[in-house]
C-alpha positions as CSV (number, residue, x, y, z in Angstrom):
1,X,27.0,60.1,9.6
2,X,24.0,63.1,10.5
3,X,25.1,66.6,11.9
4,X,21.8,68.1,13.1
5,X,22.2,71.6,13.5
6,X,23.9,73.4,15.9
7,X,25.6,70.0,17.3
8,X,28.2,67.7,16.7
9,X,27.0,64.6,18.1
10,X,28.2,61.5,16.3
11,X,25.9,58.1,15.5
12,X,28.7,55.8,16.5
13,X,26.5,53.0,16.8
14,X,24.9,53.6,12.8
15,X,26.4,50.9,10.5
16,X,28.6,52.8,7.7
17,X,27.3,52.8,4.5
18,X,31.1,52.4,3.0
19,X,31.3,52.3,-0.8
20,X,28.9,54.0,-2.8
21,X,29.2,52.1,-5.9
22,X,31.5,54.3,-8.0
23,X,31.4,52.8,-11.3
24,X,34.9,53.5,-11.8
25,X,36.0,51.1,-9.0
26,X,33.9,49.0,-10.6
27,X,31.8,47.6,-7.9
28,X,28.2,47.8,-6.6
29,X,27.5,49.9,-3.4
30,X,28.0,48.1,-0.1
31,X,27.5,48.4,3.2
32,X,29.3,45.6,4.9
33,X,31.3,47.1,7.6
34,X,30.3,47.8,11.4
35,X,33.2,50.1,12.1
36,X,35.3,52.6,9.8
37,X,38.5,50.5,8.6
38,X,42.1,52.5,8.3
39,X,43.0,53.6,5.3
40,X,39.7,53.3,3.8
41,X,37.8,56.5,2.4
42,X,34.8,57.6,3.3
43,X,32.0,59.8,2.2
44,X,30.4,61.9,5.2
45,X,27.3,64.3,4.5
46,X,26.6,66.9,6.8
47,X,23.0,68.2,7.4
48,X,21.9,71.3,8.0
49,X,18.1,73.0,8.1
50,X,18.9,74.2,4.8
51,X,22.3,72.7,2.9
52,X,24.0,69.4,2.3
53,X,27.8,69.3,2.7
54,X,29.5,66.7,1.2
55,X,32.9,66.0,2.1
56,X,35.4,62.5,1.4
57,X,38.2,61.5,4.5
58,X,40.2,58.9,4.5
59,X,40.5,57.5,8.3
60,X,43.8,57.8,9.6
61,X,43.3,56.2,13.0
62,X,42.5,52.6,14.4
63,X,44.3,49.4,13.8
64,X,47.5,49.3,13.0
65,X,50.2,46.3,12.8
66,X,53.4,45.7,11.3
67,X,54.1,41.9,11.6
68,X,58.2,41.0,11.8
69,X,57.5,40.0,7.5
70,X,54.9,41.0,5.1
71,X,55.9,39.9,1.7
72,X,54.8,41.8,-1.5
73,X,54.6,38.4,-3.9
74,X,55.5,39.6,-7.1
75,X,53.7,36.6,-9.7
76,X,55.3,34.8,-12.2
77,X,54.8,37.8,-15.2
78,X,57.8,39.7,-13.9
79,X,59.8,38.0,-16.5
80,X,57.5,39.7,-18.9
81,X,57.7,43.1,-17.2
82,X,61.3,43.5,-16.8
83,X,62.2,44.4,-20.0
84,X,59.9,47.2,-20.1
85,X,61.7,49.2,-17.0
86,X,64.7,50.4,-16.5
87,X,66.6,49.4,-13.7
88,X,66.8,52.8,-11.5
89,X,62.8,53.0,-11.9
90,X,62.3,49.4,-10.6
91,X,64.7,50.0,-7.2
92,X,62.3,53.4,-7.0
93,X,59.4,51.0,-7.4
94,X,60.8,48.6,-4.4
95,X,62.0,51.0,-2.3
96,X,58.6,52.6,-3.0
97,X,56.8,49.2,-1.3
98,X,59.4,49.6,1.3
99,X,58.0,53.0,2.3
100,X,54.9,51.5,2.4
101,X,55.3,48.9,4.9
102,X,56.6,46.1,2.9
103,X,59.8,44.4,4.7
104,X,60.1,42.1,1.8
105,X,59.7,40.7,-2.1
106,X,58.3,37.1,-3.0
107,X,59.5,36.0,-5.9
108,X,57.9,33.6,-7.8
109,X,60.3,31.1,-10.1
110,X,57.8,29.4,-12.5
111,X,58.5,25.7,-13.6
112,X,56.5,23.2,-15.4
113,X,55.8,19.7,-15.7
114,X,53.9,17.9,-18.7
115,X,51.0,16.1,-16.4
116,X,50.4,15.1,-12.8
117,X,52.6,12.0,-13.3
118,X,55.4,12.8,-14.8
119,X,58.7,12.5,-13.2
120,X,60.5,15.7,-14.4
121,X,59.9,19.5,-13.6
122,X,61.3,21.5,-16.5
123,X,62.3,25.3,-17.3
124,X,59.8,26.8,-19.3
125,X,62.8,28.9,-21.5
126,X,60.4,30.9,-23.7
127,X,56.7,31.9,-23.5
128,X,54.4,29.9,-25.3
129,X,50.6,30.2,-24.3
130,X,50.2,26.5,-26.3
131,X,52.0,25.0,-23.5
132,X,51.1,27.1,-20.2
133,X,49.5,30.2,-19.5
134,X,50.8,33.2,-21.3
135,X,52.7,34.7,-18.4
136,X,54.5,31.1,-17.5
137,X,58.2,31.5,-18.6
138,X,61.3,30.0,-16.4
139,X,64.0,33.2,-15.4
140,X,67.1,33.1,-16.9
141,X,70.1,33.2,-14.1
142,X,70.7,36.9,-15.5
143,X,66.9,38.2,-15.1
144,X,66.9,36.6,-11.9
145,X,70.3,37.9,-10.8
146,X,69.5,41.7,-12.0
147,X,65.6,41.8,-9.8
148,X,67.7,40.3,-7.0
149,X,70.2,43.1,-7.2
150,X,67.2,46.0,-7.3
151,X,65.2,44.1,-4.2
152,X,68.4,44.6,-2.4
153,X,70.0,48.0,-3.1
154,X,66.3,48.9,-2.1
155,X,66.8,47.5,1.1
156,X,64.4,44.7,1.0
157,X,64.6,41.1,2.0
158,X,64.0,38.9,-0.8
159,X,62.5,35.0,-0.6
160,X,61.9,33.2,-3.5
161,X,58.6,31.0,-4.3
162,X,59.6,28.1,-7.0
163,X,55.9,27.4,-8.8
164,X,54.8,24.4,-10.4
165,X,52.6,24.9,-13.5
166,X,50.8,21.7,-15.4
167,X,50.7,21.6,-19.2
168,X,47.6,23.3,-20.6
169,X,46.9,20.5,-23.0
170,X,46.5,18.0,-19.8
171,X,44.9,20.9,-17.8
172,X,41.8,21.4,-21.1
173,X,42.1,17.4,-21.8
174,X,40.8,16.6,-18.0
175,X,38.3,19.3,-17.1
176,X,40.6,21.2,-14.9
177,X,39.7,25.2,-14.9
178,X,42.8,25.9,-12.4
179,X,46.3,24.1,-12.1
180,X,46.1,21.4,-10.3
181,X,49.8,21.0,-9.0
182,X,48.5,20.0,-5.4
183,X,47.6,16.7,-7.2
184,X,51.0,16.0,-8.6
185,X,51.9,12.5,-8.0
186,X,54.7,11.4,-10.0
187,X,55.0,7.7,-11.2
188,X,58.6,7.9,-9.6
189,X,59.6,9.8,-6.9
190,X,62.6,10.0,-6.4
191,X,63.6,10.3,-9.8
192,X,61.4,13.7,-9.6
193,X,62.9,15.0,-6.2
194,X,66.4,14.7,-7.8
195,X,65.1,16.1,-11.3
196,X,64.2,19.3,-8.7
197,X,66.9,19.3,-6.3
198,X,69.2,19.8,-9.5
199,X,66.6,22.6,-10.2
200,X,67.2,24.5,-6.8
201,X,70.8,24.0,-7.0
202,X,71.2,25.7,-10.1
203,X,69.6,28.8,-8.6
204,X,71.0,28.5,-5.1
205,X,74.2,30.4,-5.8
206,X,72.2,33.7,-7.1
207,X,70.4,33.3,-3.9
208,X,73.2,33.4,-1.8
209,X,75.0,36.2,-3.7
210,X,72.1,38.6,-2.4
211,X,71.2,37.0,1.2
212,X,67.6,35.9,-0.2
213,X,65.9,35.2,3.4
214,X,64.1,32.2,2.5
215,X,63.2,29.7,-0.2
216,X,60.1,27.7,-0.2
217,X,61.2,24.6,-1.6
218,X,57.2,23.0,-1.8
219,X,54.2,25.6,-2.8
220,X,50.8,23.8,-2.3
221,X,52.1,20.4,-3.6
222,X,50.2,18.4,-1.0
223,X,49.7,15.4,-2.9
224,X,53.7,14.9,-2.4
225,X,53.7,16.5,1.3
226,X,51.2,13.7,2.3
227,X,53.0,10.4,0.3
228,X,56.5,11.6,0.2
229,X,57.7,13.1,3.9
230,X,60.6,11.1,3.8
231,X,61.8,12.1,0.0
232,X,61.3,15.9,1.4
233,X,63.2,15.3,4.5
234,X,66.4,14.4,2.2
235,X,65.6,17.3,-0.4
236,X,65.7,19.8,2.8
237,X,69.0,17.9,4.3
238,X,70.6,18.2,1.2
239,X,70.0,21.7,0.2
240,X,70.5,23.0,3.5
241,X,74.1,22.7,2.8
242,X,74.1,24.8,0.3
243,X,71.4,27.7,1.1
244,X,72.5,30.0,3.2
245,X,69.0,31.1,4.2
246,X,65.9,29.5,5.7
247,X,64.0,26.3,4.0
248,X,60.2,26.5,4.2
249,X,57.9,24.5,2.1
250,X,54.4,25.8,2.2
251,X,51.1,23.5,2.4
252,X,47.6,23.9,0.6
253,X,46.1,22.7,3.8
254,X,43.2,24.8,3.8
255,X,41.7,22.7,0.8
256,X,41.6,19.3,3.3
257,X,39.9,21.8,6.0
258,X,37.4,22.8,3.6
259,X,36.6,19.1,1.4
260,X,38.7,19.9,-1.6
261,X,41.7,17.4,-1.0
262,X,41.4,14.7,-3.9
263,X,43.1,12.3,-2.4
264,X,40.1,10.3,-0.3
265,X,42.8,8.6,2.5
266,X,43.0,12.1,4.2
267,X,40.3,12.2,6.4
268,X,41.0,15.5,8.3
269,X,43.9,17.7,8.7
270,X,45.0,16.4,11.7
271,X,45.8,12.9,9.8
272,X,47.3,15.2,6.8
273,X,49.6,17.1,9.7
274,X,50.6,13.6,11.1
275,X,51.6,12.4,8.0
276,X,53.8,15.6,6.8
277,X,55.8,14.5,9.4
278,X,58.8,17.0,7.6
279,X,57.2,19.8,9.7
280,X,59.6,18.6,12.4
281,X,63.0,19.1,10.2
282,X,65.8,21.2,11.2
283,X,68.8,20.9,9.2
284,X,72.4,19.9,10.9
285,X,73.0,23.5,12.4
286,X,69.5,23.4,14.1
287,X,67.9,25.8,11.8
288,X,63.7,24.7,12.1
289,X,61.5,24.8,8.8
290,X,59.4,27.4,8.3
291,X,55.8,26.0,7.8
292,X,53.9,28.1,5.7
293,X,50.2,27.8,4.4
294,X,48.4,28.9,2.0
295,X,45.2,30.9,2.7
296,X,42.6,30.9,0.1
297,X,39.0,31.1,0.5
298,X,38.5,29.9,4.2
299,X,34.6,29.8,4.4
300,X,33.8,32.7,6.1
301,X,32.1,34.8,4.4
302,X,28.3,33.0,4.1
303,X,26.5,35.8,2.9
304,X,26.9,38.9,1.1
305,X,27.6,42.2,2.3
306,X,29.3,40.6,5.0
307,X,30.1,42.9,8.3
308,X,34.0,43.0,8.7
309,X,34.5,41.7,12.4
310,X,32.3,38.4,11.3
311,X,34.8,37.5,8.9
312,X,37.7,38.2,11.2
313,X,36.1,36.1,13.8
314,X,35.6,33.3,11.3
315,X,38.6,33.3,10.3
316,X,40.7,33.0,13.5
317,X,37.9,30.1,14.3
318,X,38.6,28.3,11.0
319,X,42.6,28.5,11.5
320,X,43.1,28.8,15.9
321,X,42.4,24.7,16.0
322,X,45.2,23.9,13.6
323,X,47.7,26.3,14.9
324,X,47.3,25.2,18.0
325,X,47.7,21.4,17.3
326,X,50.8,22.3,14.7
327,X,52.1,24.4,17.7
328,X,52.3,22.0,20.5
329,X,53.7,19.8,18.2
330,X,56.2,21.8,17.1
331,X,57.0,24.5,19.2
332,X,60.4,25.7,17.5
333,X,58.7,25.7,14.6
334,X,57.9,29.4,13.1
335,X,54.2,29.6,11.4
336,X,53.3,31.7,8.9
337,X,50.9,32.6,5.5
338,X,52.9,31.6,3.2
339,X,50.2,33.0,0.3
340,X,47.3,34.6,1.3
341,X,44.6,35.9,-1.3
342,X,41.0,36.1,-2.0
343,X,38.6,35.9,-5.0
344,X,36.5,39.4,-4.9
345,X,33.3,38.6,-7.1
346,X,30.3,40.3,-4.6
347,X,29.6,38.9,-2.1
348,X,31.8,35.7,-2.7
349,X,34.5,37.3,-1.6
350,X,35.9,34.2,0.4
351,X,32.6,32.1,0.3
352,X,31.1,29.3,-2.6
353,X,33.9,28.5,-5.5
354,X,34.9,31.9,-7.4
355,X,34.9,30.0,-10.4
356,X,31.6,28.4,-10.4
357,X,30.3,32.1,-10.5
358,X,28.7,32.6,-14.1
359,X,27.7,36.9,-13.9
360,X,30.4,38.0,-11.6
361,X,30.7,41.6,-10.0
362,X,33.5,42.6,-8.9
363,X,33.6,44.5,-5.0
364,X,36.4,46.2,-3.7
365,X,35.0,47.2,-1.2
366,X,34.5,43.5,-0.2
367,X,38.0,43.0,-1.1
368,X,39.5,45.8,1.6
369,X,37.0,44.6,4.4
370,X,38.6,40.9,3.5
371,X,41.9,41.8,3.7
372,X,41.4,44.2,7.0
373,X,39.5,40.8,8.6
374,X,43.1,38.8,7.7
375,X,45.3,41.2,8.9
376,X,43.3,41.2,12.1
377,X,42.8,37.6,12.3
378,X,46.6,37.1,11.9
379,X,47.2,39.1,14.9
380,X,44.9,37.5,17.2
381,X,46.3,33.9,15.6
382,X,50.2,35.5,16.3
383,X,50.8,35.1,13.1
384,X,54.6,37.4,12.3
385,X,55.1,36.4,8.4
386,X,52.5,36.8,5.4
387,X,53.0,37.0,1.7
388,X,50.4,39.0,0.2
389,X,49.9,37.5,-3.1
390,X,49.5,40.0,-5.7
391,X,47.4,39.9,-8.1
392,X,43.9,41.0,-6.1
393,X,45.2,44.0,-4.9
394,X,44.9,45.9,-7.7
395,X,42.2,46.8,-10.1
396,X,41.4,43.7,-12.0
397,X,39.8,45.6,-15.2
398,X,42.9,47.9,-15.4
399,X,46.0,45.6,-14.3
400,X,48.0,45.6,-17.1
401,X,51.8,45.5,-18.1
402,X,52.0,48.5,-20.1
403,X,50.3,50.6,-17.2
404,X,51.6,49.0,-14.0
405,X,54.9,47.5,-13.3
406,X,55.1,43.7,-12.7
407,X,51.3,43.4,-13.4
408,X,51.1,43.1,-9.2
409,X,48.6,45.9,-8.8
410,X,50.3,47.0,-5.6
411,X,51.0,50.3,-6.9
412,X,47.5,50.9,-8.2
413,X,46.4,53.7,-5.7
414,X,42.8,53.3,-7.1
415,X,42.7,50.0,-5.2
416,X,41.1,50.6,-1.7
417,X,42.5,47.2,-0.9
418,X,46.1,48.8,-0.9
419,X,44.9,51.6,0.6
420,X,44.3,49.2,3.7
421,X,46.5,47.1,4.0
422,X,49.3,50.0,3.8
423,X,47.7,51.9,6.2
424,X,47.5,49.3,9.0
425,X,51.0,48.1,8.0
426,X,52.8,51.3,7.7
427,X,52.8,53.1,11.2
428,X,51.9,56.7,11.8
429,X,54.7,59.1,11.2
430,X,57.0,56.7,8.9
C-alpha cells in the first residue's frame, strides 16, 4: 500500500504482499492473497518525499461467520496433558476458546487394533510408542469423566470422536507412512461391531452424565462404511437406546473423489454414497444421522503462492456436486465437516501428497489463507457444523506439552491461522 504525499488514495486493486517471511513464524515470504483477510496482520509502509513509516494492523473488518457448531478437536495427547494442569486452569483454558468463537470440544477417544484384519478393537491402557504412536493411550472412565466435567462448567458442548489406530509393527512391516484405518476390513464382521459396540457402551453413561451433543460412532473407516451398511445400521439402532445425544459416523470420502480409495470396486463417489446406504438411518424416535466428512487436502491448491479466492472457489467446486447428490437424497439429513485440516509445507498447502515432500517449508501464511478459503467455502456450501482439527493451527516447531496445553496449538497466538479463523468466527463486539 503507497501514500504519495499530500493524499490518501489507496491501491485497492494492488495484490498484498501479506507475509514477509519473518523467520520466527518460520515461513518464506508470500504473497498469495488478492484481498486483506480478517484477523490477519499486515505490514503497511507509508511514503513520503523524504521518510518511510512503517506501521503493522491487524484488519478488523470483512468476513465474518459463526456457523450453528465449530468444534475445537482436541487430539488424542490430552491424556498426556492432563496431568500437567490443574483443573480450574483447564475450564479457564475452555472457556477461553469459548470466548473465542468456539461453541464446542471434539474429543478424540483413541483405540487400537493389531492389523487391518483383526476382529477386535482394544484399549490402549498405557502409553507405549512400541505399539502405537507415542501419544496413543485409551482414557480411563475417570480422565474422561473429569475433561467432560471442565468442557461443561465452561459452558461448551462437548462430542466425542472414538479413533482407530493400527499397530506400528503392521504399519513399518507394510510400507505404510500414515494409519491406514480407512482400510480396515476385519476377517469377521460382526464379531468386530460387537467387540465395539461393547466399547461405546462402556463410555456411553459418562456421555450422558454431561449431555455430550454427539458421538461419531465411525471416523474415516470407509473400508467398513462401503462393505458393512447393514452391520452399522444395527450398531446405530442399538446404541441409540442408550445415547442420549446425536449418532454421526463420519466418511473419508474425499480420498475416493481424489483416487486414493484402495479398494478398486469403488468407481466414483456416487457408487460409494449408494452403497453407505446407513446415510439414510434415523433411530426409533426419528432422530436422522449426522453425516460428517472428513476434509483433507481437496486439490485445490495447484500452484504455489496460491491467491485465496482461487482456493475458495475450488473448493466449493470440488465438494457442491456431492452435497447436492447427498442432499436430495437425504434431505432430513444434517451435513457437516466432521474433520477438516490441511498439510502447510509451501506451497502444498492442500495440493501433491504432504508426505512425499522431501525439504519441506513450512507457510503460515499459506495455512491462514487455507483456512479463510474453507471457512468461506463452507458458507457458500451451507455448511452449519465443522470440527477444526487441531494440530495445524499452531506453530508446528514450538507445539509442545510443556508450553501449550493439550498440544492443540489453538492457544498459540503466534499462529496467524488462529488469528483467522477467530476473527471471522468471533463477531464484532463479543
Amino acid at each position: 500500500m503507497r501514500f504519495l504525499p499530500n493524499t490518501f488514495d489507496v491501491l485497492t486493486n494492488a495484490q498484498m504482499k501479506t507475509f514477509d517471511g519473518n523467520p520466527l513464524e518460520h515461513s518464506p515470504a508470500s504473497a498469495h492473497t488478492d484481498h486483506a483477510i480478517m484477523g490477519y496482520e499486515y505490514e503497511f509502509k507509508i511514503l513520503t518525499a523524504d521518510h518511510v513509516w512503517i506501521t503493522k494492523k491487524t484488519i478488523k473488518s470483512g468476513f465474518c461467520w459463526r456457523p450453528e457448531e465449530i468444534w475445537a478437536e482436541i487430539d488424542g495427547a490430552w491424556t498426556e496433558s492432563l496431568a500437567e494442569l490443574r483443573y480450574a486452569d483447564m475450564v479457564k483454558f475452555f472457556k477461553q476458546l469459548k470466548n473465542d468463537g468456539f461453541t464446542g470440544i471434539s474429543l478424540d477417544m483413541s483405540y487400537y487394533i493389531d492389523s487391518l484384519y483383526d476382529n477386535a478393537l482394544y484399549e490402549l491402557q498405557t502409553r507405549n510408542p512400541n505399539i502405537a504412536d507415542w501419544e496413543i493411550r485409551t482414557p480411563t472412565l475417570e480422565e474422561l469423566n473429569y475433561i467432560l466435567k471442565a468442557i461443561s462448567q465452561a459452558g461448551l458442548n462437548a462430542k466425542v470422536l472414538p479413533m482407530f489406530y493400527v499397530s506400528k509393527s503392521y504399519i513399518e512391516g507394510h510400507g505404510f507412512s500414515f494409519n491406514p484405518k480407512f482400510m480396515i476390513d476385519p476377517q469377521d464382521p460382526e464379531l468386530f461391531f460387537e467387540h465395539y459396540a461393547k466399547l461405546l457402551e462402556k463410555i456411553i453413561p459418562v456421555l450422558n452424565k454431561y449431555g455430550v451433543k454427539s458421538l461419531t460412532v465411525s471416523d474415516e473407516t470407509d473400508t467398513i462404511n462401503v462393505k458393512y451398511a447393514p452391520l452399522i445400521e444395527r450398531l446405530l439402532t442399538r446404541l441409540s437406546g442408550e445415547f442420549n445425544g446425536r449418532p454421526a459416523i463420519d466418511s473419508a470420502i474425499n480420498n475416493i473423489m481424489t483416487g486414493m480409495f484402495p479398494t478398486q470396486t469403488i468407481h466414483s463417489w456416487r457408487d460409494a454414497i449408494d452403497r453407505m446406504t446407513f446415510w439414510g438411518w434415523t433411530s426409533p424416535s426419528g432422530v436422522p444421522l449426522d453425516i460428517e466428512y472428513s476434509c483433507w487436502a481437496p486439490p485445490i491448491d495447484m500452484q504455489k503462492n496460491q491467491r485465496a479466492s482461487v482456493m475458495e472457489r475450488r473448493f466449493v467446486e470440488f465438494w457442491k456436486p456431492l452435497f447436492d447428490y447427498v442432499t436430495k437424497r437425504y434431505p432430513r439429513h444434517s451435513q457437516s465437516f466432521g474433520e477438516i485440516g490441511e498439510f502447510d509445507a509451501d506451497g502444498v498447502g492442500v495440493g501433491p501428497s504432504y508426505w512425499d515432500i522431501k525439504h519441506k517449508a513450512l507457510d503460515d501464511q499459506e495455512t491462514a489463507d487455507i483456512w479463510y478459503a474453507y471457512l468461506r467455502g463452507a458458507k457458500e456450501l451451507g455448511i452449519e457444523s465443522l470440527n477444526l482439527w487441531a494440530f495445524p493451527l499452531g506453530d508446528l516447531w514450538s507445539n509442545t506439552l510443556g508450553d501449550f496445553f493439550l498440544n492443540t496449538g489453538l492457544r498459540q497466538k503466534e499462529s496467524p491461522a488462529y488469528r483467522v479463523i477467530t476473527a471471522i468466527i468471533k463477531p464484532d463486539g463479543e
